[in-house]
LOLUMRO-365180 format. One record per residue (C-alpha): residue number from 1; residue in one letter; x, y, z. Coordinates in steps of 0.25 Angstrom, whole numbers, plus 2048, in hexadecimal, padded with zeros to 3 digits. Last residue first. Example, Ala and Ser with C-alpha at 12.3 -4.5 7.8 and 13.67 -1.06 7.14 Angstrom:
<sites>
SITE   lokol   mike     X     Y     Z
SITE       2      s   837   7FC   81D
SITE       1      a   831   7EE   81F
</sites>
This chain:
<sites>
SITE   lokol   mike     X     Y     Z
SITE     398      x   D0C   E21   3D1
SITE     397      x   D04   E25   3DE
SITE     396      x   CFD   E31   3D8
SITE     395      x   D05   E3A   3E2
SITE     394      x   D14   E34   3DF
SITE     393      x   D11   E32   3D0
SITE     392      x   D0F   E43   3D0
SITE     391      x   D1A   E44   3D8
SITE     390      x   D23   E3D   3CE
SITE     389      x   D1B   E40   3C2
SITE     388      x   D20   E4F   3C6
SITE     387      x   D2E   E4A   3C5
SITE     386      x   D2C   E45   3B6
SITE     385      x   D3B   E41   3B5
SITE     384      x   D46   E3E   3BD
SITE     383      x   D53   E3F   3B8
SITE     382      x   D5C   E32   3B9
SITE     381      x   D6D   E32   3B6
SITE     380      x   D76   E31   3AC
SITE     379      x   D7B   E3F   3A7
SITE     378      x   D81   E40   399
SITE     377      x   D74   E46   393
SITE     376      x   D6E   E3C   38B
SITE     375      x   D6E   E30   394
SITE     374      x   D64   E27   38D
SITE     373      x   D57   E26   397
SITE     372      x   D52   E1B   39D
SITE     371      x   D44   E1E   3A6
SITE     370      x   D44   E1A   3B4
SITE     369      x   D35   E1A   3BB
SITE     368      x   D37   E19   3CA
SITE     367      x   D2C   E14   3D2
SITE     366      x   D2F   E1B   3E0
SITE     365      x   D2B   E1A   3F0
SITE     364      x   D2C   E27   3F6
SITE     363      x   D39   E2E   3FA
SITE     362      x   D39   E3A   401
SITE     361      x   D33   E33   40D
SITE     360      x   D2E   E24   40F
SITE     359      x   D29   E1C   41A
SITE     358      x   D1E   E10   417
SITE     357      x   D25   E07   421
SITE     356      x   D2F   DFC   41E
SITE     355      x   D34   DFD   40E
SITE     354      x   D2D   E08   405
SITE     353      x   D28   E08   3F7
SITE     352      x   D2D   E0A   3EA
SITE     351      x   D3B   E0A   3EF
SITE     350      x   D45   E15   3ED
SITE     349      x   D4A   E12   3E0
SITE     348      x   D58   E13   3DF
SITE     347      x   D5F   E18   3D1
SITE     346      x   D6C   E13   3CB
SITE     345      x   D74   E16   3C0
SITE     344      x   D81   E11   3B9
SITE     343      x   D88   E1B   3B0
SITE     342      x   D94   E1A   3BA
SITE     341      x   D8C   E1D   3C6
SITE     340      x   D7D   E23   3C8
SITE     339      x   D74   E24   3D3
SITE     338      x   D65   E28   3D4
SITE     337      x   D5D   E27   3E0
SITE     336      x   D5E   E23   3ED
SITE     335      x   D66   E1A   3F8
SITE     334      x   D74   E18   3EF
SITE     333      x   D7F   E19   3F9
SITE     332      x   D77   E13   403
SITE     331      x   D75   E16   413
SITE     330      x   D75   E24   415
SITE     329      x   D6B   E25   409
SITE     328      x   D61   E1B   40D
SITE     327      x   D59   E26   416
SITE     326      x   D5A   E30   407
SITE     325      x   D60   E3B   402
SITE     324      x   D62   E41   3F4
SITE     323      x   D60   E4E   3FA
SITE     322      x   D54   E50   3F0
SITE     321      x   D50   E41   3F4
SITE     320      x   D4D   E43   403
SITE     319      x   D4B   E34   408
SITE     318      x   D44   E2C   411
SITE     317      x   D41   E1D   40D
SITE     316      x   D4F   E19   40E
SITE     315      x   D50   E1E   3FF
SITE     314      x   D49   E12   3FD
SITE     313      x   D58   E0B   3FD
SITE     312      x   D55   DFD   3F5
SITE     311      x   D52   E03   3E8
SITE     310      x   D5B   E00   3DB
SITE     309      x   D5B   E03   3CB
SITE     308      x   D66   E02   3C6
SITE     307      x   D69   E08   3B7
SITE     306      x   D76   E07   3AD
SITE     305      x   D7C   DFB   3B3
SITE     304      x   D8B   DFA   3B2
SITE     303      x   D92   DF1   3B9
SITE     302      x   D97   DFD   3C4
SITE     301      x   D88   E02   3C4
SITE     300      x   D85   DF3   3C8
SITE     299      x   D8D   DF1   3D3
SITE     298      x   D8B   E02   3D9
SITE     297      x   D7B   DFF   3D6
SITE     296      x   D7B   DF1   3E3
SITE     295      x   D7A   DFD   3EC
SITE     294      x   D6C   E01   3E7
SITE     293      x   D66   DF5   3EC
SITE     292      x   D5A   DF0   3E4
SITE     291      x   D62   DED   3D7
SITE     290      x   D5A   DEF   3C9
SITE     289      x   D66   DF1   3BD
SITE     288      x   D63   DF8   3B1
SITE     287      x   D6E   DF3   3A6
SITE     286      x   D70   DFA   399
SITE     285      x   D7B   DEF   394
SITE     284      x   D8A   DF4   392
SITE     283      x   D8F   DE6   397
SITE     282      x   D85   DDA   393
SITE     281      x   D7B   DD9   39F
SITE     280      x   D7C   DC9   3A3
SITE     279      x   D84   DCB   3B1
SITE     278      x   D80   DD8   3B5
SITE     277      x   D77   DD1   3C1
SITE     276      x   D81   DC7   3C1
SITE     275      x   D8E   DD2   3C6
SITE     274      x   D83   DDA   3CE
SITE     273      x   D81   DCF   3D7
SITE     272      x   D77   DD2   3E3
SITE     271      x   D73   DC7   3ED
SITE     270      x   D66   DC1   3E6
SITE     269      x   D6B   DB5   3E4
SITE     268      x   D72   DB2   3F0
SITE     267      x   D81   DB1   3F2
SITE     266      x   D82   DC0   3F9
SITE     265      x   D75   DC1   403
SITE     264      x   D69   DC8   3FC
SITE     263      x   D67   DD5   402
SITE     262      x   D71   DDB   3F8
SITE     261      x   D65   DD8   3EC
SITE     260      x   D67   DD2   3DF
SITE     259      x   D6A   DDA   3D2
SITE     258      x   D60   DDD   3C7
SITE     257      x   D65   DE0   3B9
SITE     256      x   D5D   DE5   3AE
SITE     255      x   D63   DE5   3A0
SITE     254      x   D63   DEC   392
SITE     253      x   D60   DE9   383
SITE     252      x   D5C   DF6   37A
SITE     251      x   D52   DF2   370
SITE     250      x   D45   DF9   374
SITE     249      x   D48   DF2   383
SITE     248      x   D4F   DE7   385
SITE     247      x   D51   DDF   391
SITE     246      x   D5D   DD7   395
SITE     245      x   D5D   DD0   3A5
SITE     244      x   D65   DD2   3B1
SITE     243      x   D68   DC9   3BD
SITE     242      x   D6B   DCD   3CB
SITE     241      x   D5E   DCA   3CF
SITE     240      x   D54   DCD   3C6
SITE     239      x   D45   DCB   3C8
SITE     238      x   D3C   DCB   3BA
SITE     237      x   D2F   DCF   3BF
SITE     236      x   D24   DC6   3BB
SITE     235      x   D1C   DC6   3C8
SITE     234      x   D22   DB8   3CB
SITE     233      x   D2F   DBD   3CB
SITE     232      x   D2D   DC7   3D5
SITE     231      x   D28   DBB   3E0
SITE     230      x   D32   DB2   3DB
SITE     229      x   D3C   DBC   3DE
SITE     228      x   D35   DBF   3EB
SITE     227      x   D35   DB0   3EE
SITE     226      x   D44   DB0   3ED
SITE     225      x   D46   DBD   3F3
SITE     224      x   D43   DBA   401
SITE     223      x   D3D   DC6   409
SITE     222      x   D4B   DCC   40D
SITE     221      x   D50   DCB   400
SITE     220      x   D44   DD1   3F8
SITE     219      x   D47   DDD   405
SITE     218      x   D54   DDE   3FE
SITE     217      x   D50   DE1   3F0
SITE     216      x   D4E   DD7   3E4
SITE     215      x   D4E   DDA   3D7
SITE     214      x   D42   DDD   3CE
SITE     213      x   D3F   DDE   3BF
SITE     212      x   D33   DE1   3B7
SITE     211      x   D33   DDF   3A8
SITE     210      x   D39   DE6   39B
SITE     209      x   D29   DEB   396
SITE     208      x   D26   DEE   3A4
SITE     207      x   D19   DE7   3AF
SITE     206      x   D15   DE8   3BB
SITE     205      x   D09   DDF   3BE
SITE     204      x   D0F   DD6   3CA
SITE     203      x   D11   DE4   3D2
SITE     202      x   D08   DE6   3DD
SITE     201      x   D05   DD6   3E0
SITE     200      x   D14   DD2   3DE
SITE     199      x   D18   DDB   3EA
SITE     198      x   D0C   DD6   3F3
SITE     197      x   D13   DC9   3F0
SITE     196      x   D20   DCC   3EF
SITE     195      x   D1E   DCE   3FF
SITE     194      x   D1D   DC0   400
SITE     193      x   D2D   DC1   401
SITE     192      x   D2F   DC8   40D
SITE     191      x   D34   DD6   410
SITE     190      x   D2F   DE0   408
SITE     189      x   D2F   DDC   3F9
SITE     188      x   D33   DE2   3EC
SITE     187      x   D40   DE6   3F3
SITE     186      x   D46   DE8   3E6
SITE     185      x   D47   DF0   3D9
SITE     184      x   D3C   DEF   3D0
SITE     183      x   D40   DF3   3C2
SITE     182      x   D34   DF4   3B9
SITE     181      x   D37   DF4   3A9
SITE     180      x   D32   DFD   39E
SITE     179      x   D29   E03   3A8
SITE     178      x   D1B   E0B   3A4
SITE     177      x   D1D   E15   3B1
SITE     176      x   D0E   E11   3B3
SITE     175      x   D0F   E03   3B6
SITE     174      x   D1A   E06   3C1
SITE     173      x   D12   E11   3C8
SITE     172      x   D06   E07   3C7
SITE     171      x   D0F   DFC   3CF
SITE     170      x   D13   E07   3D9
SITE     169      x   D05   E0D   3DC
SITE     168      x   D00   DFF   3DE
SITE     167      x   D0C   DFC   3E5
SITE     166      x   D07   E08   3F0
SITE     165      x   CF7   E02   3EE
SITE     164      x   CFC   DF4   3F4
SITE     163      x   D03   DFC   3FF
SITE     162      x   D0D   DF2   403
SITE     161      x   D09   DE8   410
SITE     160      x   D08   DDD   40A
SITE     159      x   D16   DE1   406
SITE     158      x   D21   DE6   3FB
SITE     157      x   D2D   DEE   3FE
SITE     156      x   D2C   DF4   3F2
SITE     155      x   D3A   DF9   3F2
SITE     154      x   D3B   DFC   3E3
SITE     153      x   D34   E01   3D6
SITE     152      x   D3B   E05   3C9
SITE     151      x   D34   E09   3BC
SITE     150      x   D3F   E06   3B0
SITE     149      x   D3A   E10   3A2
SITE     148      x   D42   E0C   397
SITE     147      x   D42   E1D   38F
SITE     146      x   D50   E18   387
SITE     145      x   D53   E09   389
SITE     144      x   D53   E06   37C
SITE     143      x   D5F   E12   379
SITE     142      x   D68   E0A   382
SITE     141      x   D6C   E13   38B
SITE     140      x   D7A   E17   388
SITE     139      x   D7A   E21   395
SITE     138      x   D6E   E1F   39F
SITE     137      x   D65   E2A   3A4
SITE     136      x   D59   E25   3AB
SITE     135      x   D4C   E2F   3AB
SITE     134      x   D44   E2D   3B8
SITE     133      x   D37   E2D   3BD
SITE     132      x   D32   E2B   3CA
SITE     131      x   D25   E26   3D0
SITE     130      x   D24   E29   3DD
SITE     129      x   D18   E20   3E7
SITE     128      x   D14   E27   3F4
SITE     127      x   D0F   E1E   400
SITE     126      x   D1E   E1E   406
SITE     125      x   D1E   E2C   406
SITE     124      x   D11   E2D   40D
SITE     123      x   D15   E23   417
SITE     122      x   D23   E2A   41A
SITE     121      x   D19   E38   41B
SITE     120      x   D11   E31   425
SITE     119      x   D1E   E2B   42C
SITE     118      x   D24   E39   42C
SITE     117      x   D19   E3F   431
SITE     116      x   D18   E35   43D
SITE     115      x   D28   E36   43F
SITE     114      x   D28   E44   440
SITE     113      x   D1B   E45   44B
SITE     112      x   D21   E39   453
SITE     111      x   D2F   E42   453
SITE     110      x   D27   E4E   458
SITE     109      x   D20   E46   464
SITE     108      x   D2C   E41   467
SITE     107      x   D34   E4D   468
SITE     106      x   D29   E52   471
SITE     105      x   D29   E48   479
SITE     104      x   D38   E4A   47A
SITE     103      x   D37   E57   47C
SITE     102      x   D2E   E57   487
SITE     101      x   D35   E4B   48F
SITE     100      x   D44   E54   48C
SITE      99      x   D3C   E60   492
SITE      98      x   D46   E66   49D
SITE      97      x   D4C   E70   492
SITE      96      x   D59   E6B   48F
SITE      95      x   D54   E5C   48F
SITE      94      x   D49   E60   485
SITE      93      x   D51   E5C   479
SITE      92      x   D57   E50   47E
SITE      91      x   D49   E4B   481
SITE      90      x   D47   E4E   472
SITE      89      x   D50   E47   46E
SITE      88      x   D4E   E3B   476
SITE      87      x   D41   E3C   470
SITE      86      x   D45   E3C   462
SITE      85      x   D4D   E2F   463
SITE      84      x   D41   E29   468
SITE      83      x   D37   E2C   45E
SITE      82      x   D43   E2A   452
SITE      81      x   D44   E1C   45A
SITE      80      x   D35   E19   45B
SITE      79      x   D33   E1D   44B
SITE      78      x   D3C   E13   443
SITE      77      x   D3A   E07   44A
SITE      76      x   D2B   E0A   44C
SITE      75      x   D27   E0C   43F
SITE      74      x   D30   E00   43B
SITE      73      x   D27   DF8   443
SITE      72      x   D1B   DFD   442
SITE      71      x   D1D   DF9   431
SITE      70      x   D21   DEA   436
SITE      69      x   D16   DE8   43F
SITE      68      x   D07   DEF   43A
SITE      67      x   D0B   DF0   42B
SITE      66      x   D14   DE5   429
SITE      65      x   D0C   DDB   432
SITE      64      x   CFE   DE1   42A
SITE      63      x   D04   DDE   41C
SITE      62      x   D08   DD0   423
SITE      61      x   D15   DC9   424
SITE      60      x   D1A   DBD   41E
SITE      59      x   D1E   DB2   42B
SITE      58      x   D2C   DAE   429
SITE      57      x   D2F   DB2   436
SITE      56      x   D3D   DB9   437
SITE      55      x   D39   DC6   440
SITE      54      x   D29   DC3   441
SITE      53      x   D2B   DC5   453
SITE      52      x   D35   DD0   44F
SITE      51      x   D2A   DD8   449
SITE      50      x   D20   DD7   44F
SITE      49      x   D27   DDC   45B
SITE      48      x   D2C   DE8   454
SITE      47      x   D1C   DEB   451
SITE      46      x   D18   DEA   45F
SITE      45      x   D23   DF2   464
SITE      44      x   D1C   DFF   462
SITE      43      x   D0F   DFC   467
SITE      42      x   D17   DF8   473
SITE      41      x   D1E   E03   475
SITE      40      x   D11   E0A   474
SITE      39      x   D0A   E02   480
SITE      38      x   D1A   E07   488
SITE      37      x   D15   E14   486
SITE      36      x   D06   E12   48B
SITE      35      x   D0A   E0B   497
SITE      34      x   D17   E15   49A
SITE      33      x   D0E   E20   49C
SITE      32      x   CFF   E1E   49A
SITE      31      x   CFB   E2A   495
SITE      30      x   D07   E2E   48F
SITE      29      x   D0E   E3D   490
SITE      28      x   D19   E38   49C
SITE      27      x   D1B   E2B   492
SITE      26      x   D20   E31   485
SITE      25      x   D2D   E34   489
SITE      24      x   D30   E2A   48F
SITE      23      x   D29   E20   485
SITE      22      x   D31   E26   47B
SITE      21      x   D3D   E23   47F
SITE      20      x   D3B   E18   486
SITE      19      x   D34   E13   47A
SITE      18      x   D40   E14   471
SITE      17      x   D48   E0C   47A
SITE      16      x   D3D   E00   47A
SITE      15      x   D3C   E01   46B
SITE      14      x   D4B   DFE   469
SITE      13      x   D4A   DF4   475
SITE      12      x   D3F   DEB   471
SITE      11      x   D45   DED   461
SITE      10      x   D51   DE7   465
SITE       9      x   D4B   DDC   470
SITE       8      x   D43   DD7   465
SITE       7      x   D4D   DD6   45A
SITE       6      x   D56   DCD   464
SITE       5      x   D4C   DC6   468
SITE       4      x   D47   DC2   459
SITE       3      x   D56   DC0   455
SITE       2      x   D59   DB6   461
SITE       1      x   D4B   DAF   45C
</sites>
């Protein structure tokens, strides 16, 4: 209950600041003055109320909660601080010139315009579908393995409240790629644990020749991962927590590994543990490790393994990709892309779908199709291929 008060008076006082703010400025052009300014405080607190009040119930939430209270609610956390910042900004502008209540109007009304466009062009972003093709190239690649085909998807962040025809889109992207083996690599789920369910019903019919193998990610975690395991399992997908397993393909005998997930407290199962993850793969074994967090790579690229394949980062959701920069770059020192240490490689998926509100720029939700390749030209490394099919997939929703 302390918790509950102490959340409740935070966000009361947050919004309340940024109100003043804006509401002075506001306030001399409103009909209604104070009244009607302090009636859209309130519209704007509504959801962070709803919010506390579940905060620690056990109750599952709704498609409509999520979409009419928590999605508000992050809109509104990220929008009236940027709203007021610009204001101040503007009133500092106008100081010199006895108009600081003009320009900070002003400055308002063109910071509500940017961030209006930019949450349309962050919902169209999020709405587009990538698929990208890429040729692996792996020294002393078993000579079986030559032309395997691994489609990787991620961050799901599956709920009632996912675009049904979005993982439509996804599943048919999958299926049309003609995978020898599907990777899916964490945060199948949003936030609670029923959400495997809505998950299971996009994509209980994907299918590979070598299988279909998942790991847990952080939100799998947070939701309870013992019933998501059991939820994954029971749609056939072989879920691998750091444990591996031998495949074969045309002869040539290699391993997937899966490691745990750092969001799961040390001395639990699914804590990572690199050193039992790799403990059954022979020395000198092709192994293509799955591990949601790209930090856990460093562990296994110094035992090893020839391909990771992580998520986790979503590029931050914003990115510029020719400069190589993305929101989570600051923050990681693997965020995006590919990376390569030692012979060992790894590439970051950044999410097929999104996590919090539908807001994505320069990097739009990916089904990556990796293709293994014998390193013939000294270089290891990944090369896209069929760029056109990129955009082309990207329009048709494939």
């Amino acid at each position: 209950m302390k918790a509950y008060w102490r959340i409740l008076v935070f966000l009361f006082s947050w919004t309340a600041a940024c109100w003043l703010i804006i509401g002075g400025l506001l306030r001399p052009v409103l009909p209604g003055g104070w009244l009607t300014v302090l009636a859209l405080a309130s519209l704007c607190v509504a959801p962070s109320l709803g919010m506390v009040r579940n905060f620690g119930r056990s109750t599952y939430p709704s498609a409509l909660r999520r979409l009419f209270l928590v999605r508000p609610f992050w809109y509104t956390q990220l929008f009236l601080p940027l709203l007021a910042v610009s204001g101040v900004l503007g009133v500092a502008a106008g100081l010199p010139f006895g108009a600081s209540a003009t320009a900070g109007r002003w400055a308002l009304a063109l910071s509500a315009s940017i961030l209006a466009g930019l949450a349309l062009l962050g919902y169209a972003g999020a709405r587009r579908l990538v698929v990208r093709r890429l040729d692996v190239r792996v020294d002393d690649l078993p000579a079986g393995l030559e032309g395997m085909r691994i489609v990787q998807i991620s961050d799901l962040h599956v709920g009632p409240h996912t675009s049904r025809r979005h993982l439509a889109r996804v599943a048919a992207a999958v299926r049309e790629a003609r995978p020898d083996l599907i990777a899916v690599t964490g945060d199948q789920v949003d936030d609670h644990a029923r959400d495997v369910e809505p998950f299971a019903d996009a994509f209980r019919g994907l299918s590979a020749p070598l299988g279909v193998f998942a790991i847990p990610g952080n939100h799998d975690v947070y939701a309870g991962w013992r019933e998501v395991h059991r939820g994954l399992e029971a749609m056939g997908m072989t879920v691998l927590v750091n444990r591996a397993v031998p495949l074969e393909r045309n002869g040539a005998r290699f391993w997937v590994a899966g490691t745990g997930d750092p969001a799961g407290r040390r001395g639990t199962p699914v804590a990572p543990d690199i050193g039992r993850a790799l403990a059954a793969v022979p020395p000198g074994s092709f192994t293509l490790a799955l591990a949601h967090n790209p930090a856990l790579w460093p562990a296994l690229a110094e035992r090893g393994v020839e391909l990771t394949l992580s998520g986790h980062t979503h590029y931050g959701q914003i990115a510029i990709p020719r400069l190589g920069w993305s929101l989570a770059s600051p923050f990681l020192e693997h965020a995006m892309g590919w990376h390569q240490r030692n012979g060992s490689q790894l590439y970051i998926n950044p999410g097929t779908n999104y996590w919090g509100i539908p807001f994505r720029l320069g990097t739009p939700p990916e089904v990556t199709v990796l293709t293994l390749r014998r390193n013939a030209n000294g270089r290891l490394g990944s090369r896209p291929v069929e760029k056109l099919g990129e955009r082309h997939a990207a329009a048709a929703g494939y």
